[in-house]
C-alpha positions in Angstrom: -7.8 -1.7 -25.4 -5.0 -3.2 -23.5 -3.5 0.1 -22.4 -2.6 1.4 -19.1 -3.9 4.8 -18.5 -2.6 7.0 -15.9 -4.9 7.7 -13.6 -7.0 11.1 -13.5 -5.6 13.9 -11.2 -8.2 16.2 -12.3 -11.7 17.0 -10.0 -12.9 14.2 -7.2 -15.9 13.4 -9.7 -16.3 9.3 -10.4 -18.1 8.2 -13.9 -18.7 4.9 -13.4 -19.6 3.4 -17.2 -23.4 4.0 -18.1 -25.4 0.7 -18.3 -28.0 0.2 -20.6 -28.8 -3.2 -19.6 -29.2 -4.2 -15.6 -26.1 -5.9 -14.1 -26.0 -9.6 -13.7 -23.9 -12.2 -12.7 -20.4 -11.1 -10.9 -20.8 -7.4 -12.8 -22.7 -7.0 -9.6 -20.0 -7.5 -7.3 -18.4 -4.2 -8.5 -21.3 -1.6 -8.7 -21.2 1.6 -7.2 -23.7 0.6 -4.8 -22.0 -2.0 -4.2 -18.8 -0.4 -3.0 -20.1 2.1 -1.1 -21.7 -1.3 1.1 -17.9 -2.5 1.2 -17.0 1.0 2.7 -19.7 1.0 4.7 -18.6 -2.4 6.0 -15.4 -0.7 6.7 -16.3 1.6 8.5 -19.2 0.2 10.9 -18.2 -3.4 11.6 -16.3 -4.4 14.8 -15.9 -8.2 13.3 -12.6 -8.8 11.8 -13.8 -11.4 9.5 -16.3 -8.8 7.6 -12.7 -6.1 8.0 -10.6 -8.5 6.5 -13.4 -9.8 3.5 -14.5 -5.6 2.7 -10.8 -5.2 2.1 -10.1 -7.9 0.1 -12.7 -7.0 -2.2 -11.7 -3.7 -2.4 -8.1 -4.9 -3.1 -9.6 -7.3 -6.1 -11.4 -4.5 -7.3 -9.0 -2.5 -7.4 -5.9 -5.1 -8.8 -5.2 -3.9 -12.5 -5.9 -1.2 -15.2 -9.7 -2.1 -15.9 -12.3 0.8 -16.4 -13.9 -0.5 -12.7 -10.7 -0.9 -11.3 -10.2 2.7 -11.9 -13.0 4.3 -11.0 -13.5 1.9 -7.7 -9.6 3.6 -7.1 -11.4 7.4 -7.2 -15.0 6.3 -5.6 -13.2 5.2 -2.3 -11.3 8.1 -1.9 -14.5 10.5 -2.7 -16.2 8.1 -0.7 -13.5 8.8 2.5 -12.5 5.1 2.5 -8.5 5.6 2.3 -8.7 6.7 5.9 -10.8 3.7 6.9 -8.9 1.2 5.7 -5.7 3.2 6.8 -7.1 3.1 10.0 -7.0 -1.1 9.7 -3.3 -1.2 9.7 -3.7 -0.4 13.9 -6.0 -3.3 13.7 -4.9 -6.5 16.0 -6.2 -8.8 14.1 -2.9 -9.7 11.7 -5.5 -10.8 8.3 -7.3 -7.5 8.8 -3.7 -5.5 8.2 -2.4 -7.5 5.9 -6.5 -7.3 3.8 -5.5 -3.3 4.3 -2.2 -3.1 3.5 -3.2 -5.4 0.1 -5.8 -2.7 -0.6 -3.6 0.3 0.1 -1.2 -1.1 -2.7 -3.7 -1.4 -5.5 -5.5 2.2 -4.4 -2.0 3.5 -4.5 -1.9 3.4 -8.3 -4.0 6.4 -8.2 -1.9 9.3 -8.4 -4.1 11.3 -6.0 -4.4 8.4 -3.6 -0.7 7.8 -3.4 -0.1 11.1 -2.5 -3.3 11.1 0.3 -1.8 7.6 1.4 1.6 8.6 1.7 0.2 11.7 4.1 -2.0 9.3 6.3 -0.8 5.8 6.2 2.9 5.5 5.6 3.4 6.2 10.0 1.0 3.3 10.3 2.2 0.7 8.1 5.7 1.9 9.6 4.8 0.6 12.7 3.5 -2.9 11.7 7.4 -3.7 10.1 10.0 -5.4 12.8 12.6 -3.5 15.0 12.9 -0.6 16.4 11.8 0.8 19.9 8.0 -0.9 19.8 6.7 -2.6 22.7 5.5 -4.7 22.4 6.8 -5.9 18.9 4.1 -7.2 16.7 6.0 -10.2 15.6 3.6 -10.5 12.2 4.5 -13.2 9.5 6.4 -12.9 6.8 3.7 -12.8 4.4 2.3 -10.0 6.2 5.2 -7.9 6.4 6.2 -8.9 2.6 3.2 -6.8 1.9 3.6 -3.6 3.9 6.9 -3.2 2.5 5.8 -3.5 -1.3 3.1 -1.3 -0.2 5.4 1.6 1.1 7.3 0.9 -2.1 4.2 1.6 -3.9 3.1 4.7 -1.8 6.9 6.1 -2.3 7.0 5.6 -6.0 7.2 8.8 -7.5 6.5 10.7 -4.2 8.9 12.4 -2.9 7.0 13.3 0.0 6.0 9.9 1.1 10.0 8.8 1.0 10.3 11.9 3.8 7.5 11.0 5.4 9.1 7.5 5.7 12.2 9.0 7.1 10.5 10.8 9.7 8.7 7.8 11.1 11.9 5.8 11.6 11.2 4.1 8.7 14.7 4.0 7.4 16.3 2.7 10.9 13.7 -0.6 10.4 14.3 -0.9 6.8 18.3 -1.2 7.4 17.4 -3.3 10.4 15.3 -5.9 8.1 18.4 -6.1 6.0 21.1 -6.3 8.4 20.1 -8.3 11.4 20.2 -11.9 9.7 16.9 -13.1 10.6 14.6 -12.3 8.3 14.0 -14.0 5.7 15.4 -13.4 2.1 11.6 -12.5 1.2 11.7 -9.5 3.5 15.1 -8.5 3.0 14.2 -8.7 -0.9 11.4 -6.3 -0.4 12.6 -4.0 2.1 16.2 -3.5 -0.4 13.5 -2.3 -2.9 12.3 0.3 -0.7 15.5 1.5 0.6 16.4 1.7 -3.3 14.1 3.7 -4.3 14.4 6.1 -1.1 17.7 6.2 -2.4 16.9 7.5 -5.8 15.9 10.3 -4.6 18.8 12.8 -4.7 17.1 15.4 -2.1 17.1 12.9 0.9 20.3 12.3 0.2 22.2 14.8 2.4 19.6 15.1 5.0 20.1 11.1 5.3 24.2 11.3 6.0 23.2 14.1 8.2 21.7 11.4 10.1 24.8 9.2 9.8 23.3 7.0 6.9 26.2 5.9 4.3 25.8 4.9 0.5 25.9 1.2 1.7 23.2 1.3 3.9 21.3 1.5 0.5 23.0 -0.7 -1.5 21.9 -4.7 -0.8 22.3 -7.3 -3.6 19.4 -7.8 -5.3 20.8 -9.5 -8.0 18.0 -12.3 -7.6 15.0 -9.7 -6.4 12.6 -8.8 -8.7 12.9 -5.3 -9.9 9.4 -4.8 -10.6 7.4 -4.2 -7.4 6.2 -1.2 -7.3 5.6 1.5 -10.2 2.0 1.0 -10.8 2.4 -3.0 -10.2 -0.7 -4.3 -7.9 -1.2 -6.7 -5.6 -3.0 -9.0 -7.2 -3.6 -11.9 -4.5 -6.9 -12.9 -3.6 -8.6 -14.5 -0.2 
């Protein structure tokens, strides 16, 4: 009791806990039959208000180290739901991708979705941040791009091949951009510092990155006052 498990990287088979009594009350908002309806919802419905309320569920679900919250984490990625709500980020309705990137976090923490994530959906949430050669730029708010950046620093955690995937889709140029530009506020630059840190830590992007003509300081940004634990298995915990 009380103790964070790592999440299973073995076969793609979910065990929901048996019941022996039928579900009442809010157990039913998290039964299997239940999520498949929310990734159903996903993936059929053309109304942003049902996109934005499936993904939020899912991200509640999914917020912290309970048996459900686990197994929801492996039933939507048997189910094919990671690429559904990846597909949300491209969404122009700014609740819907910020309901998607809030799910993406907390489905993260499973060690096989991180590593399917960081395939699919780090180009897409790339795209949603500020700067770069967009047009036109989405402009989101700073709540919303708060949460794609601690989501990329979730995705990258201890994934090597998310951080070069993030390189690859200009990710570093808008990172650097968040930080250096002066108008964003301390909020973002907080969040994006913790993603450039941790691209940083990894000592195999390092020469490719001065290749590019990135220096040391490009990395470093005071975070004297940031918090240091975003990411790592933290989840987005935030309801709507």
């Amino acid at each position: 009791e009380g103790k964070k498990l790592p999440e299973d990287l073995g076969a793609d088979t979910v065990d929901f806990p048996k019941r022996t009594t039928p579900a009442k009350g809010y157990e039913l908002l998290f039964q299997p039959e239940v999520v498949r309806i929310y990734i159903s919802l996903l993936k059929e419905s053309k109304t942003p208000a049902i996109l934005e309320a499936s993904a939020g569920a899912i991200q509640n679900l999914c917020a912290g180290s309970w048996t459900y919250g686990r197994c929801i984490r492996s039933a939507l990625r048997q189910e094919k739901g990671l690429s559904a709500i990846a597909d949300l980020l491209t969404h122009d309705s700014e609740r819907v991708v910020k309901a998607a990137s809030g799910a993406l976090r907390n489905l993260a923490v499973d060690l096989r979705n991180k590593e399917l994530i960081g395939k699919h959906a780090i180009p897409n949430l790339v795209k949603n941040l500020p700067g770069g050669q967009q047009t036109p730029a989405k402009n989101l708010s700073e709540d919303t791009v708060v949460s794609i950046l601690n989501t990329i620093n979730e995705v990258i955690v201890d994934n090597l091949e998310a951080a070069k995937k993030l390189r690859e889709t200009q990710g570093i140029e808008k990172l650097v951009l968040i930080n250096k530009t002066g108008n964003r506020s301390e909020r973002e630059v907080r969040a994006a510092a913790l993603v450039l840190q941790t691209v940083w830590g990894y000592k195999e992007l390092r020469k490719p990155l001065e290749k590019e003509g990135w220096k040391k300081s490009d990395f470093q940004v005071n975070l004297s006052n940031a918090s240091r634990t975003q990411g790592g298995n933290s989840f987005d915990d935030s309801t709507l």
